[in-house]
ZADO-1210 file (C-alpha; in nm, 4 decimals, padded with zeros to 6 digits):
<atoms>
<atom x="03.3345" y="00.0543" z="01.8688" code="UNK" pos="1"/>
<atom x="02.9476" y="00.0092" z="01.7077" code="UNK" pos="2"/>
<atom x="02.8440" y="-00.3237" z="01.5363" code="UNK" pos="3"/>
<atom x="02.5939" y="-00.3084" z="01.2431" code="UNK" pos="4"/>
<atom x="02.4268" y="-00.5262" z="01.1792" code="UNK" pos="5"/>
<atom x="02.3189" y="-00.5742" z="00.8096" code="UNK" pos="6"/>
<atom x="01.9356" y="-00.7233" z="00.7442" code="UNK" pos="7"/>
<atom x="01.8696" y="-00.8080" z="00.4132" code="UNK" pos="8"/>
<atom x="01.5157" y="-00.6909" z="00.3365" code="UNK" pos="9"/>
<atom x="01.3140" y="-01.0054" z="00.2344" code="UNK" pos="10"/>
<atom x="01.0910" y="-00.8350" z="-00.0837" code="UNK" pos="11"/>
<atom x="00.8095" y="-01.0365" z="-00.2297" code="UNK" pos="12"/>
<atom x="00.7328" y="-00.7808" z="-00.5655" code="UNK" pos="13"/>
<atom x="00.4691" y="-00.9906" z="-00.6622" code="UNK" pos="14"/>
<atom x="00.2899" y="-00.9602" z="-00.3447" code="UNK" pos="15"/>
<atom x="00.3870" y="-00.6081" z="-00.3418" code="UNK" pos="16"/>
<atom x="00.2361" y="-00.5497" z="-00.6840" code="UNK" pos="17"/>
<atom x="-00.0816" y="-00.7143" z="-00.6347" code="UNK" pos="18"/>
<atom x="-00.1341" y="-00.4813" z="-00.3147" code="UNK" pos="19"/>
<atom x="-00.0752" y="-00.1745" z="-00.5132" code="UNK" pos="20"/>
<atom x="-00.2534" y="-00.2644" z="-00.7535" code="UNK" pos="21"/>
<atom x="-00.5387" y="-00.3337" z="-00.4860" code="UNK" pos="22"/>
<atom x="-00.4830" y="00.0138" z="-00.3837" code="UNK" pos="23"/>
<atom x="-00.5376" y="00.1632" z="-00.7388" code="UNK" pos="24"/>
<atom x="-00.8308" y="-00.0073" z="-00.7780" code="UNK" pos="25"/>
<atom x="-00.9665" y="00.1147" z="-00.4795" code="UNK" pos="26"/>
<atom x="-00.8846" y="00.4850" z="-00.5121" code="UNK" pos="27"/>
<atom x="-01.0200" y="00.4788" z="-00.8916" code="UNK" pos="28"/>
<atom x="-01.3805" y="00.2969" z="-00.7793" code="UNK" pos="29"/>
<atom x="-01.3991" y="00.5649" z="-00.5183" code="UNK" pos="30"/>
<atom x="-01.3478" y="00.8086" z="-00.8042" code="UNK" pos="31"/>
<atom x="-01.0554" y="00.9769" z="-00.6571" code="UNK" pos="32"/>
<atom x="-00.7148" y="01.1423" z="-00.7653" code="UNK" pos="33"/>
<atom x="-00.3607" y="01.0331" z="-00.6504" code="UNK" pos="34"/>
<atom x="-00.3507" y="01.4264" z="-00.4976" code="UNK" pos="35"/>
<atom x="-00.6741" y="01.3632" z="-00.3376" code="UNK" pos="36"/>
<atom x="-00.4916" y="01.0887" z="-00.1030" code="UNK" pos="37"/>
<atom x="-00.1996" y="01.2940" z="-00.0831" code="UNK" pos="38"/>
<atom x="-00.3369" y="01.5482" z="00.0271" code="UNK" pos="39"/>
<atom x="-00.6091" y="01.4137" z="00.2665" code="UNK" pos="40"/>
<atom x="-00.3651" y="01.1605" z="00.4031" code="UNK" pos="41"/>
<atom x="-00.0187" y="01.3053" z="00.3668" code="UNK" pos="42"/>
<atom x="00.1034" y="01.0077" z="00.1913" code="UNK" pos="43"/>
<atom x="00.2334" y="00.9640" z="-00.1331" code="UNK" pos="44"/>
<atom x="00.0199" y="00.7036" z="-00.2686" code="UNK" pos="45"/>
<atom x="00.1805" y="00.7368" z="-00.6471" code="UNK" pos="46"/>
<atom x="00.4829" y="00.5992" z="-00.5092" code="UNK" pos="47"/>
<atom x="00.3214" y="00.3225" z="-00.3518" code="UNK" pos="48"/>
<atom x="00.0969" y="00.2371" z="-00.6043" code="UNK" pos="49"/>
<atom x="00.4273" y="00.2507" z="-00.8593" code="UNK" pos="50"/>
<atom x="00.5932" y="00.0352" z="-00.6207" code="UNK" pos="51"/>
<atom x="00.8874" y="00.2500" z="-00.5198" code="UNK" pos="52"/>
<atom x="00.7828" y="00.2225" z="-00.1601" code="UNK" pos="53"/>
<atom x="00.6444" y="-00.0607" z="-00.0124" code="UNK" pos="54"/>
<atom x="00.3310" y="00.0001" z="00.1981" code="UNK" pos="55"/>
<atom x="00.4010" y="-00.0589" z="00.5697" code="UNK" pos="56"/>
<atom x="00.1134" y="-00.2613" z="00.8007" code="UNK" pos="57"/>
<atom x="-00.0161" y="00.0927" z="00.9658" code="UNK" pos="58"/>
<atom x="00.0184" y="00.2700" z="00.6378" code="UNK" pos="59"/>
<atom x="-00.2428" y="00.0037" z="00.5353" code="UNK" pos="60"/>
<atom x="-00.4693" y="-00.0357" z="00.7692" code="UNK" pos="61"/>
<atom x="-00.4504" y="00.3876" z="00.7147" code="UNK" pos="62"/>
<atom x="-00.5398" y="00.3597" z="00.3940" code="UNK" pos="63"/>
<atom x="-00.8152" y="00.1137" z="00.4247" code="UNK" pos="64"/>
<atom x="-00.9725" y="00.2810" z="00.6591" code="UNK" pos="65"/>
<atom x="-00.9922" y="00.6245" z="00.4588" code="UNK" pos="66"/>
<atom x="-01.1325" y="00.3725" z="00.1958" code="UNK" pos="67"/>
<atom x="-01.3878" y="00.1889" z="00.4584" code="UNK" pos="68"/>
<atom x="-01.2707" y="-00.1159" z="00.3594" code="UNK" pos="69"/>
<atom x="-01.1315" y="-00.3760" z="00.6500" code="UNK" pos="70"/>
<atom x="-00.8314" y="-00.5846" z="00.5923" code="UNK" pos="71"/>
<atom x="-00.9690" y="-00.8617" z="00.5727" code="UNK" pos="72"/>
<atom x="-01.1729" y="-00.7471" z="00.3046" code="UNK" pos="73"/>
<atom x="-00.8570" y="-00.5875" z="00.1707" code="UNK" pos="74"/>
<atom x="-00.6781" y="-00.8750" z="00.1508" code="UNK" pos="75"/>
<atom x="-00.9329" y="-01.1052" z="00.0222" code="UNK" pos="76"/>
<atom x="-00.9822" y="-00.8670" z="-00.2727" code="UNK" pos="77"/>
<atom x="-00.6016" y="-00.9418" z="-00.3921" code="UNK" pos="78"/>
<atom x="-00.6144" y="-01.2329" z="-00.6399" code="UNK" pos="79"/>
<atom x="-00.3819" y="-01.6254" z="-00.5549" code="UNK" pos="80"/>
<atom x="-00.2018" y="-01.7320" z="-00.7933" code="UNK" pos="81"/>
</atoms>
């Protein structure tokens, strides 16, 4: 017999909206198209950026690199409130 074991996903959506949001912002100042990521990167960044998927740690540090922006940089660019 298997055990599951049920996590519930802890979600912060306002967290996850200021990051996509980050992540628009980024992709529009470097004048470039939802299908330009998708296609360079093979990741659906319209999904992301609508929050239906939540951005995984490599997935970021992917995508900031393709923008040359560090993390830390990243992350200091999202807005506390």
């Amino acid at each position: 017999m298997r055990l599951f074991v049920l996590m519930k996903i802890r979600r912060n959506d306002i967290l996850a909206k200021r990051v996509a949001d980050r992540l628009k912002t980024l992709r529009h100042e470097r004048n470039l198209t939802q299908e330009n990521v998708r296609f360079d990167l093979e990741i659906n960044i319209g999904r992301i950026e609508a929050c239906q998927h939540i951005v995984s740690l490599p997935t970021l540090a992917y995508l900031c690199d393709y923008y040359k922006i560090s993390l830390k940089d990243f992350f200091d660019g999202i807005e506390n409130k």
